[in-house]
N, C-alpha and C positions, 0 to 999 in steps of 0.2 A: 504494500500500500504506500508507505514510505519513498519515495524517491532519492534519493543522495543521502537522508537524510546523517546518515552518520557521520557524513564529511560535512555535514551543512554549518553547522554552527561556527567554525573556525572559519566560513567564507564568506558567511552573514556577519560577520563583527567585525572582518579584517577587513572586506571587500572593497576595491576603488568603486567608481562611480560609471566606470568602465567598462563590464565585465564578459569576457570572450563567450561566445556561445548564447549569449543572451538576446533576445532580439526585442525594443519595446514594441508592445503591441499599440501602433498608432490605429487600426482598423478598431478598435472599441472607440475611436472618440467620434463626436462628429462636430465638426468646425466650423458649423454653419450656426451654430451655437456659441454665444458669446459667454464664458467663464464668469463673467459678473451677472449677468441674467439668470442662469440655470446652471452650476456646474455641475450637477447632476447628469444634464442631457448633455451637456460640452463632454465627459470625461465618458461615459458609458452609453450615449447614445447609438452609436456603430454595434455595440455589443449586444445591446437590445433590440435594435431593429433584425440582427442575422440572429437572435437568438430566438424565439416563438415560442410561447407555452405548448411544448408537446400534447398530444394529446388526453392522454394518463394523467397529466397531471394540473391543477387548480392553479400552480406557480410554478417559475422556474426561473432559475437565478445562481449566481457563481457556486454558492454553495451547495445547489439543488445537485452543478455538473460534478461537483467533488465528491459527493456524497456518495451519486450514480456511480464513477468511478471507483469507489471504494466498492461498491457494492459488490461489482462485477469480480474483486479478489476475494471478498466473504465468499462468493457464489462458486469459486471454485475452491476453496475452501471444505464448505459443506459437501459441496457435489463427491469430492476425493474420501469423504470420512463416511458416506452413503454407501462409496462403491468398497471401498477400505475399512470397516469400522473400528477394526482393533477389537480388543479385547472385553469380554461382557462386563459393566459395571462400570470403564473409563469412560473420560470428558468424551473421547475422542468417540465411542461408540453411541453414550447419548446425544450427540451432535449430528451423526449419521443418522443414525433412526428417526430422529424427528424431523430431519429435511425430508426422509426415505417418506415416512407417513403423513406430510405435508402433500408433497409430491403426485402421489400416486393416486390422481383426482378420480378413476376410475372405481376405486375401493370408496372413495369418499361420495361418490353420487351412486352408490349403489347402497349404501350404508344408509343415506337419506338422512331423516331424522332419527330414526332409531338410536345412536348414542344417546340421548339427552333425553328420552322416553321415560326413561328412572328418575333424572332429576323432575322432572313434570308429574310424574307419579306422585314423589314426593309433595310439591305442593298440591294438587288436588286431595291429596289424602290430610290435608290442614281442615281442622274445626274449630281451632279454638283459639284466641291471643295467644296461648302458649303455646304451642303449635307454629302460628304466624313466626313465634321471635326466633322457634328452633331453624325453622325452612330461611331464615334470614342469617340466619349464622351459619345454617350450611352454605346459605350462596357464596359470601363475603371468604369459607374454605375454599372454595373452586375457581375464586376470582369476579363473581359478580356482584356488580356494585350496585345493592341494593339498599333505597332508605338512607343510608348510610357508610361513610367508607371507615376503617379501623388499621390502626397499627403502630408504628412507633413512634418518638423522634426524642432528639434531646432534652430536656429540660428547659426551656427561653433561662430558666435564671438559675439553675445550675447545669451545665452544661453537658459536666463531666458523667452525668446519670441519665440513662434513658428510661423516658415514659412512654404509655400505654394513649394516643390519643387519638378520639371519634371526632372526628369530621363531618361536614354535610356535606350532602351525593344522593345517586338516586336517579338524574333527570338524564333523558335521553338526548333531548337537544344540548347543543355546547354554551350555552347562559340562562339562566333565570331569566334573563330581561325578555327570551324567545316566549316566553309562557303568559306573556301579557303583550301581544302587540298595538301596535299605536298608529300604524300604515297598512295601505293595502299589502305592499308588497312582503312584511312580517305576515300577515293576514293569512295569503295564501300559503306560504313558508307551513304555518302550523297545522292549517288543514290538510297540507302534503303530508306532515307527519303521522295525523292521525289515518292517513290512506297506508302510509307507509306500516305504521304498526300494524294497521288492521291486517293489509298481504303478510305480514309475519306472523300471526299467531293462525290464519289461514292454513298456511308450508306445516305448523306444527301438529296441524291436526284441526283444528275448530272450524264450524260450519262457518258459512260466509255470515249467517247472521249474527250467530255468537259471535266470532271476532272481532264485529264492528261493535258489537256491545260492550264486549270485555275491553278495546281497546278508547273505547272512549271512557270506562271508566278508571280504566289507568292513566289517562291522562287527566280526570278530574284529583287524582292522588298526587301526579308530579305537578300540577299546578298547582295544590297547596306546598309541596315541599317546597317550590319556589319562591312560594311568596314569601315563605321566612328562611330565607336564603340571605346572607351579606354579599352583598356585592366585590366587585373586584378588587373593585376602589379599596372600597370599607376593608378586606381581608388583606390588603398590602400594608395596617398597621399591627405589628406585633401583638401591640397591648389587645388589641379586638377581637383577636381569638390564643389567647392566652387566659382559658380560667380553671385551674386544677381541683379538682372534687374528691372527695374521698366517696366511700359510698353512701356515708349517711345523705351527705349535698346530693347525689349524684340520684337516690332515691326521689329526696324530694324535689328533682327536675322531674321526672317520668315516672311517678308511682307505677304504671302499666308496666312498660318495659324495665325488666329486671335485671339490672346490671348483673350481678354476680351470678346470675344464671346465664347471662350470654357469656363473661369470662370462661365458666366451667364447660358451655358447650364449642370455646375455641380452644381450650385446652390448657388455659392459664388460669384455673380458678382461685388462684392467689393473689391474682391482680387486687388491689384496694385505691389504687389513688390510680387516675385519667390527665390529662388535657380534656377537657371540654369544649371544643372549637369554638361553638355557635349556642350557645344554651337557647336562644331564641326556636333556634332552625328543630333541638329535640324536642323543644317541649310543645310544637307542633305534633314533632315525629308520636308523642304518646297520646296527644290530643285524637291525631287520626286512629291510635289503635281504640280510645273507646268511642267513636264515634263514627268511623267510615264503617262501612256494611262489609261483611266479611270476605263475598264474593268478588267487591271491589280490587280490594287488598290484593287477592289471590292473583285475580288478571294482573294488577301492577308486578307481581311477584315473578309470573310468567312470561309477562314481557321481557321483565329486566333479562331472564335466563335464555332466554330465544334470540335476542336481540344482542346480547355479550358474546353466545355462540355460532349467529349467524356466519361471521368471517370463516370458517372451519368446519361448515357442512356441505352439503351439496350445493350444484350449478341455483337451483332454483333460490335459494339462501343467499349465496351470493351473488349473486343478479339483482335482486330485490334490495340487498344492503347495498351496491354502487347505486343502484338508479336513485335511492334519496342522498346519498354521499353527492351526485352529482346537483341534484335539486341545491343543494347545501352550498358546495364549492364551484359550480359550472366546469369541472372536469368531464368531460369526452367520451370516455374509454376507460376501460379496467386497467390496471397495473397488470403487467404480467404472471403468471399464477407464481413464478420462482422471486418472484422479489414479494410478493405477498407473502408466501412462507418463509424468505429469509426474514423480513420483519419481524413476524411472529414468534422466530426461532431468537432472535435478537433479545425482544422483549420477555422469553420465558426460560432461555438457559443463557441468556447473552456472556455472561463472561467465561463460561465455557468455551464459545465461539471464540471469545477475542484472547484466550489463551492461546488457542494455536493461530489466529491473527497475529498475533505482536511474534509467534516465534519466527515465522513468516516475514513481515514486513518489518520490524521495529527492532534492532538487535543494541539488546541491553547497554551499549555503551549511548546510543542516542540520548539516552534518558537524560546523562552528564551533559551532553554538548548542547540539549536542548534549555539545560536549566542557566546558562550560560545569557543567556539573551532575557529571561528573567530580572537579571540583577538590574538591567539599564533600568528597566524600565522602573523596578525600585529604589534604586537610585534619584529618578527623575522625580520620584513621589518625594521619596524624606525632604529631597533640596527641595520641592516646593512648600512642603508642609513647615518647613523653617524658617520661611519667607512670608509667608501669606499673609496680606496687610489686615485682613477682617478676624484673624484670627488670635486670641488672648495666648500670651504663654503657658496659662495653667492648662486650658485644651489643647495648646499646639504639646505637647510635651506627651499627653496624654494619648493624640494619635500619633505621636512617632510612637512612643510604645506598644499599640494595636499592631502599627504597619510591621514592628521589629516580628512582633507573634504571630504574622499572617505565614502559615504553611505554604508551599508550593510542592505540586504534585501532578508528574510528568508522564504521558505516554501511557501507562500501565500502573495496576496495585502493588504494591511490596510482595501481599499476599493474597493467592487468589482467592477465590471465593468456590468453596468446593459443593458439588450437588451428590455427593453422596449421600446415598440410600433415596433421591428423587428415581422414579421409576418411569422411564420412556422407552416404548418399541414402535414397531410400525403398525398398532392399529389402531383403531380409529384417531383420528389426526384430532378432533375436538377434544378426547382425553386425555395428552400429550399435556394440552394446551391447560386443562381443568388440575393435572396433577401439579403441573409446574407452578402454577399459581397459589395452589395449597402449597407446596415445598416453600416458599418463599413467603408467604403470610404467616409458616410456624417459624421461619429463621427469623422475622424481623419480631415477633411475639418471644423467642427466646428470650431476646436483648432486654425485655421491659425489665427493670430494676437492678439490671449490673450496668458496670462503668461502660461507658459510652465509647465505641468502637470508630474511633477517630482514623484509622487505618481505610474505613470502608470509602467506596466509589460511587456516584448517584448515575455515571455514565459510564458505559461500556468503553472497553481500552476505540473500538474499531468506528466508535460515534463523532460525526464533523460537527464538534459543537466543544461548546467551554462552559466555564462555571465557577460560581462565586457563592458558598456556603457560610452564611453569616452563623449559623450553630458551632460550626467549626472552627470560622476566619482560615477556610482555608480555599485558594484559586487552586483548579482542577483546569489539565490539558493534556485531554486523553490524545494517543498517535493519531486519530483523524483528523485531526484540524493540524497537524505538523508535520504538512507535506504540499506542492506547490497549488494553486497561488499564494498563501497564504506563507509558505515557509519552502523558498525554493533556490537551492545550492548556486545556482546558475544565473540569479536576478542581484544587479544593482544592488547596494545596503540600503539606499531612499525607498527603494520598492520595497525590502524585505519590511524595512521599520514601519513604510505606511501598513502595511499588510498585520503582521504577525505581532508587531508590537504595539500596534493601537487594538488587537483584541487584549492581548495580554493585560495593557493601560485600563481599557474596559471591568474587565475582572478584576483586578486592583482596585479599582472607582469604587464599586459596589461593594466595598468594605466603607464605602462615606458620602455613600449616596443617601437619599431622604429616608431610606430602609437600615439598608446596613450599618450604619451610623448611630443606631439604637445601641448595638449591639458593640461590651468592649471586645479588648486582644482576647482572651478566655472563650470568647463564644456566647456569655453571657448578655442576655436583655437587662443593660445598664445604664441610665444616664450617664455619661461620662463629661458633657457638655458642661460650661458655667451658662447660667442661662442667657448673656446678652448673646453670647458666640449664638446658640442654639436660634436666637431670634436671626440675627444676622445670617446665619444660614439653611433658614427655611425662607427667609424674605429670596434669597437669591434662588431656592428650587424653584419657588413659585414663579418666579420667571422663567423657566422653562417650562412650565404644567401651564401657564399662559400661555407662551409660545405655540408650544405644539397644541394646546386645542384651537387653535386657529386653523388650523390646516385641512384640508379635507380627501376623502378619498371618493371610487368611483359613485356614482349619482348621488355627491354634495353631504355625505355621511363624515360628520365629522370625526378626528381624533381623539380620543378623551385624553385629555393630558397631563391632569391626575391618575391615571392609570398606567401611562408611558412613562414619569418622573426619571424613575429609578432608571430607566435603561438608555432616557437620553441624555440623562446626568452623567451615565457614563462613560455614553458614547464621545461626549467632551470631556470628560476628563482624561479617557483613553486616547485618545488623536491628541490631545496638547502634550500629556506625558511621553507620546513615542516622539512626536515632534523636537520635544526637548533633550528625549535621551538621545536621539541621532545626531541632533548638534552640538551637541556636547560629546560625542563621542568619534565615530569614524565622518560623520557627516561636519567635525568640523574645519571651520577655513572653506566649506563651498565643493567645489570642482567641477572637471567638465561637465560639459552640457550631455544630453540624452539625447535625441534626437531631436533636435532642438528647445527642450526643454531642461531646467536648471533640475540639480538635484533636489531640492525642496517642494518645485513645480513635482515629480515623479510622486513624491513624498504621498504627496494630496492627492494624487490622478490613482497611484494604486490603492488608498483608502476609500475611494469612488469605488473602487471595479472589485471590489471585494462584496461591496453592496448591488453591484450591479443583478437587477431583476425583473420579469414579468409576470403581473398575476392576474386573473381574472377578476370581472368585478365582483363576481359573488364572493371569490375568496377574500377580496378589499375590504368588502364589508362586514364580513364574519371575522376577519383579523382586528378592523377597528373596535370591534364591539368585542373580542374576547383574549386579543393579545395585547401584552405589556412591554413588548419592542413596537418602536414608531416601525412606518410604512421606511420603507430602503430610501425612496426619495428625500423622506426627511430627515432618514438617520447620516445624508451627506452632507442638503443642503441646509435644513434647521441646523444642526451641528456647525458645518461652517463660516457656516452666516454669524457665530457668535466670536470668531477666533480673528483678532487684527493681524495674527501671522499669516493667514491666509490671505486676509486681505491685500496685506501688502508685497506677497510672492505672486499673487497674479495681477497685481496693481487695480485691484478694484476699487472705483472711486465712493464718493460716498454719499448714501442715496441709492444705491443701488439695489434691486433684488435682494443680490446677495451678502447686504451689511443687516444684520438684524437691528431694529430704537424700537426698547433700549437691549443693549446687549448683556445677554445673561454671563456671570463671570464666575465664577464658582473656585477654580482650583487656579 
């Protein structure tokens, strides 16, 4: 998967401005486009016009093609441990089997619904609330997210301990906000859905009449659980769902529902104290058990299970689950059936996978040379945090100490994460899927009440993606994202810095963005702040949560920019810090030109084209309303627009597009 990467980092730090073999990609820009107007479209518009959302998919963008690419070495991969599997009980044989029983779509549409006939069994044979909470706690074993979601995490305010904590979940569409619409076009959206549910519980067996009945009174269930839902917003502050219970508290939320008996029926009946995400959202959840009608229940119960397993049954299942996937995203076409299962294989033994991935692509010295380009970039942080005019020395002190404790964690785990005693063969491909999910709900239930396993990974080694863990204060860069565009032996050091070190810069930020800034060096949910600092810097996010709600995507849907904060906070902090560490580093003094562009000019152009993307409007609009990364256009030109470096490496005057008043300044 990796490219050069083991000679990369000696050529990324040392590299002239020169470099043989390199060629910049001027076909991404287009120049008809003036840099102070849109340098979004100036810097990636060539890229986007030759790029098209493929068919299959809702988006498509730098990362979509990296991804793709990575995929295609998973997929031989799997395919070799299919044909190969090694020995009964090894990573390497359950790896094989479940691409083997993924695969073999002829056993799986001849199978039909029959796997899951038991688990349906199971709920129809429910009479009673007690009944209800058991068939609920078996789902939540198999991986279905019913009611409610359950499992572990740190402690917000001790760190070093992990708790046992319920969540809200439950709803089929991807936000609360879908279950109350306010346009036609949400309007029709949810009557698609109820057509959608109803063809699902159809496939499982129920007459056309029942389905429409049962499926409309499951969605009178998920429309209450929604309504006492927190929002996005609301659930991006720490304090909002941080409230611990023991079980006396925990009783009088939900007299109905009986904690210590759902503990004992997942197999922790020791458990005594929780997180309590949402207390609002359960005490609904016990409201509907003595008051919704019991057949209601059931249907919602059925759905959820038909609907979690649809991906992993026969043609007719998954037909039914793209055509509203498509309703949703305006995506074309199916995925091909072999990336649909390495997915799935990803998401239920994934580090299995990316064991023999990294032995493959990632050869353990990478690790050293990648952490190497790290330090710049922390480097770039403490000098500014030493600096910063808005900032009192009792907090400036306070976050050099966090940045000293922030971990970094490169490529792959120390230690892998082993699935002994999970059982996978090649039959039916849905209970592959139902096992793994239980194996992984009783490992994370282990953990409740011992010390907190700060060694573990939230992403697989072979995932193109980053991360920033304020439980832990620790930046996570798994081998996907550490390979070209993003991190390429053979690119300019201005293109590597725009690239790999303004993700890096990013994941650093978000140890002091409007979130992770709660939270000190330890992991701990702590004021650390004096409070005028704390006012002076929420006056300055809110300048960006203004910014970006200004902006809007396809048919006039705006950004919520309370909800983006945290990611465009550090989308600037991340481009100033790489900015910084490159010229202070090999970038500094200048040097030749690129084709005819300055080294710093590259800097910016490859920070563009790392964002460079196409999405559909439906998926525009499903992203404004449920993701907390701005749209790629903004994450260039909002971003840039607040940086006078930029301004003055492309000579943009002022007044322009691309100057933000007033300009948000944070780090």
């Amino acid at each position: 998967m990796i490219r050069s990467l083991l000679a990369l980092a000696g050529v990324f730090l040392l590299a002239s401005a020169d470099v043989a073999g390199w060629r910049f990609p001027t076909e991404n820009l287009d120049r008809k486009v003036s840099p102070a107007s849109d340098f979004y479209d100036f810097a990636v518009g060539g890229w986007r016009a030759a790029h098209p959302v493929p068919p299959e998919y809702s988006r498509w963008g730098v990362f979509d093609a990296l991804a793709a690419e990575t995929r295609e070495k998973v997929r031989a991969i799997l395919e070799d441990a299919a044909r190969d599997p090694g020995p009964a009980g090894s990573a390497r044989r359950k790896v094989g089997d479940f691409f083997a029983s993924g695969m073999d779509e002829a056993a799986v549409d001849a199978a039909g619904v029959a796997p899951i006939l038991p688990e349906l069994a199971r709920i129809d044979a429910v009479r009673d609330v007690e009944g209800l909470q058991a068939a609920i706690a078996h789902l939540h074993e198999i991986g279905v997210g019913a009611v409610f979601d359950f499992g572990k995490m740190p402690d917000p305010i001790q760190s070093t301990v992990t708790i046992g904590v319920a969540d809200q979940g439950g709803l089929g569409l991807p936000d609360p906000s879908y279950y109350q619409p306010t346009d036609p076009r949400s309007k029709e959206l949810l009557a698609a859905y109820v057509l959608h549910t109803t063809a699902l519980l159809e496939l499982a067996g129920q007459a056309p009449a029942d389905a429409a009945r049962a499926a409309h009174a499951a969605l009178e269930v998920e429309t209450a659980l929604a309504g006492a839902s927190l929002t996005r917003v609301e659930r991006r502050d720490p304090y909002a769902v941080y409230h611990p219970m023991d079980r006396a508290a925990l009783a009088a939320l939900t007299p109905l529902f009986s904690w210590p008996r759902y503990f004992e029926l997942v197999g922790r009946p020791d458990i005594d104290r929780i997180n309590m995400t949402a207390p609002r959202f359960f005490g609904e959840v016990d409201r509907l058990l003595g008051a919704a009608d019991l057949g209601s229940l059931k249907s919602y119960l059925r759905l959820r299970l038909v609907d979690a397993a649809a991906p992993y049954l026969s043609r007719a299942f998954v037909d039914e689950h793209f055509r509203f996937e498509a309703r949703l995203t305006g995506v074309e076409r199916p995925l091909p059936r072999w990336i649909r299962v390495l997915g799935a294989e990803n998401r239920a033994i994934g580090f299995a996978v990316g064991e023999l991935f990294v032995a493959r692509h990632f050869p353990p010295a990478a690790k050293a040379q990648a952490a190497k380009i790290l330090a710049d970039v922390e480097d770039a942080l403490r000098e500014d945090l030493a600096t910063l005019s808005w900032m009192s020395p009792v907090t400036r002190q306070r976050a050099l100490d966090k940045l000293a404790l922030m971990a970094d964690k490169i490529g792959y785990p120390d230690v892998w994460r082993s699935y002994e005693g999970l059982v996978i063969d090649r039959g039916p491909y849905v209970l592959n899927v139902f096992r793994a999910a239980s194996f992984e709900l009783q490992r994370q239930l282990a953990q409740i009440g011992k010390p907190t396993d700060r060694g573990e990974w939230q992403m697989t080694p072979q995932t193109v993606n980053a991360y920033y863990d304020p439980s832990m204060n620790q930046i996570v860069f798994p081998a996907g994202i550490l390979q070209p565009p993003f991190f390429d032996p053979a690119a300019p050091a201005a293109w590597n810095y725009g690239a790999i070190d303004a993700v890096i810069g990013h994941e650093i930020t978000h140890g002091f963005d409007d979130e992770g800034s709660q939270y000190d060096g330890h992991g701990d949910l702590r004021n650390w702040w004096t409070e005028e600092d704390a006012a002076r810097f929420h006056e300055r996010t809110a300048c960006v949560a203004d910014q970006f709600s200004g902006y809007t995507v396809a048919g006039g849907v705006h950004v919520n920019g309370r909800l983006v904060t945290g990611e465009a906070v550090a989308d600037l902090g991340g481009v100033k810090l790489a900015l910084r560490a490159y010229q202070a580093g090999v970038g500094k003094g200048g040097g030749a030109n690129i084709d005819g562009y300055t080294p710093d000019q590259v800097f910016f152009l490859s920070f563009a084209h790392v964002w460079a993307s196409n999405a559909r409007p439906e998926e525009e609009r499903l992203r404004a309303i449920t993701d907390p990364h701005p749209p790629p256009r903004y994450r260039v030109d909002g971003t840039l627009a607040n940086l006078p470096e930029f301004q003055a490496v492309f000579q943009v005057p002022a007044g322009s597009p691309m100057v933000h008043e007033p300009r948000c300044d944070i780090w």
